[in-house]
N, C-alpha and C positions, 0 to 999 in steps of 0.2 A: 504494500500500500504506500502510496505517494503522500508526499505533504501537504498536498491539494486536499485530497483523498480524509486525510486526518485534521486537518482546518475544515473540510466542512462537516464533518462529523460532530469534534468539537463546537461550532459554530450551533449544529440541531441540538447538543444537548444544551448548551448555554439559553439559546431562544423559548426554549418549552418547560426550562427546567422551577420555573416557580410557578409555571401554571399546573403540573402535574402536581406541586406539591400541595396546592390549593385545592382540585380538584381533588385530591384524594384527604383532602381533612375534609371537605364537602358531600365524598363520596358516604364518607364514613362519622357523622357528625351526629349519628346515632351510639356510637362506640363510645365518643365523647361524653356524649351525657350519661349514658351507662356509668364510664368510671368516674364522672364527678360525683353522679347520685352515690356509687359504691366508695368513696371516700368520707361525702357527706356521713352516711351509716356507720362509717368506721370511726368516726370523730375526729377527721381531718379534712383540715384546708390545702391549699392549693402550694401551697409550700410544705407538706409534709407535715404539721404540726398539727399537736389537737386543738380543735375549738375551745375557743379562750372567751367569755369566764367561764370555767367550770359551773356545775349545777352548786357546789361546794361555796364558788366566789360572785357569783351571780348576784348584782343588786335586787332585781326579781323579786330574789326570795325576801326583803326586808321591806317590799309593800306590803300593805293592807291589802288583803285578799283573802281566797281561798289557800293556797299555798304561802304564805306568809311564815316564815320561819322553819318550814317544812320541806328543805330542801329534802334531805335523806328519802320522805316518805314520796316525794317525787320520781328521785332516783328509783325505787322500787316499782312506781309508779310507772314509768318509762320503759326499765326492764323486764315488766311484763307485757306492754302492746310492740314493744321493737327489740326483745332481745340481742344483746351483742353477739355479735356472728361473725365469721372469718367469710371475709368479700369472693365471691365465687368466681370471678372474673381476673381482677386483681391478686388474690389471694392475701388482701391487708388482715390485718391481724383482726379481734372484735375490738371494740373502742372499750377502755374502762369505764365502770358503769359510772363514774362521775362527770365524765364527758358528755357533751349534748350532741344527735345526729343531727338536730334541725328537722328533725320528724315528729310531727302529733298528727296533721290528718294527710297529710301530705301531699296537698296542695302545692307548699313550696315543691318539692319534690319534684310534682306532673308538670311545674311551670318555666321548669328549666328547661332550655334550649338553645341547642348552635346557629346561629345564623349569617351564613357570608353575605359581607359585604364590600365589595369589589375586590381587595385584595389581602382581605380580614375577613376571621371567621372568627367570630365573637362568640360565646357562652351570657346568658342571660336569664332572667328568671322572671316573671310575671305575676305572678299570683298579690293577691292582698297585702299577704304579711310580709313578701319579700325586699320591701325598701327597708323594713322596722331589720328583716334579721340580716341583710347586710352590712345596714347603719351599724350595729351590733358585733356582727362578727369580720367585716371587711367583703369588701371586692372579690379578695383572693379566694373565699369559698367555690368560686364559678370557677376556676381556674383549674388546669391539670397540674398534679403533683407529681412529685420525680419518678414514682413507681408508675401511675399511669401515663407521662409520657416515655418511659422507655420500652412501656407493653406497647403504647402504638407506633411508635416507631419501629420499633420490630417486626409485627404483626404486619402493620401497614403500611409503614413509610418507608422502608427499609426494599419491601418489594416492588412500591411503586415507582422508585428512584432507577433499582434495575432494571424493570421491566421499561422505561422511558429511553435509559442507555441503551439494551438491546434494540428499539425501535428506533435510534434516533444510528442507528450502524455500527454500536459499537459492542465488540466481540462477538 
């Protein structure tokens, strides 16, 4: 092969190679929410960390209300309609039970979604409560953490990069 030959090869993968990688977080922007949802559940944000305040340090708990002082009987409370569970997909550990999922009817949950926009694929959430529990826990909740982005780039982006090169001439 000539250097014509490998300048234009070069040139195919360069020209297509961020639209393929776009198109395949688009392709797959179902996977996406899957492992934010399975992060959420496991009491992690989008940096690997658990959701901060604990049920433990939660001002919450030191309204007037029904739960008012009654952190603990929450936690129990919790762990019986959302059991901690090892993430099926991801395989994250279950969240300690003083960790919050951000799950009671799980609205927040069903109102998460990826949506590209032009050459952004953004994570978002909808629902009611969703301004109050990001106000709350951050931004970063929407976000992929280190374990779920190294499953989708394995999974998915790892192959769609090759599969671009082999089509664009290369090996």
């Amino acid at each position: 092969m000539g250097i014509k030959e490998v300048a234009d090869i070069i040139g195919k993968i360069a020209d297509g190679f961020n639209e393929t990688c776009l198109k395949c977080l688009d392709d797959n922007k179902g996977v996406i929410v899957q492992a934010i949802r399975e992060q959420l559940y496991s009491g992690l944000d989008g940096e690997g960390r658990h959701l901060s305040p604990t049920y433990d340090d939660d001002p919450y708990f030191e309204e007037k209300g029904q739960w008012y002082h009654r952190s603990k009987d929450y936690r129990r409370w919790k762990a019986a309609i959302t059991p901690p569970v090892s993430g099926t997909m991801l395989g994250l550990p279950p969240r300690p039970d003083e960790v919050p999922n951000l799950f009671i009817d799980g609205t927040f949950y069903v109102s998460i979604a990826a949506v590209r926009h032009g050459d952004l694929l953004q994570t978002v959430s909808g629902s009611k409560s969703s301004p109050d529990i990001i106000k709350k826990y951050g931004d970063r909740i929407l976000n992929l953490g280190p374990t779920a982005v190294e499953y989708f780039n394995l999974k998915y982006l790892l192959p769609a990069i090759e599969k671009h090169f082999k089509d664009s001439g290369y090996r």
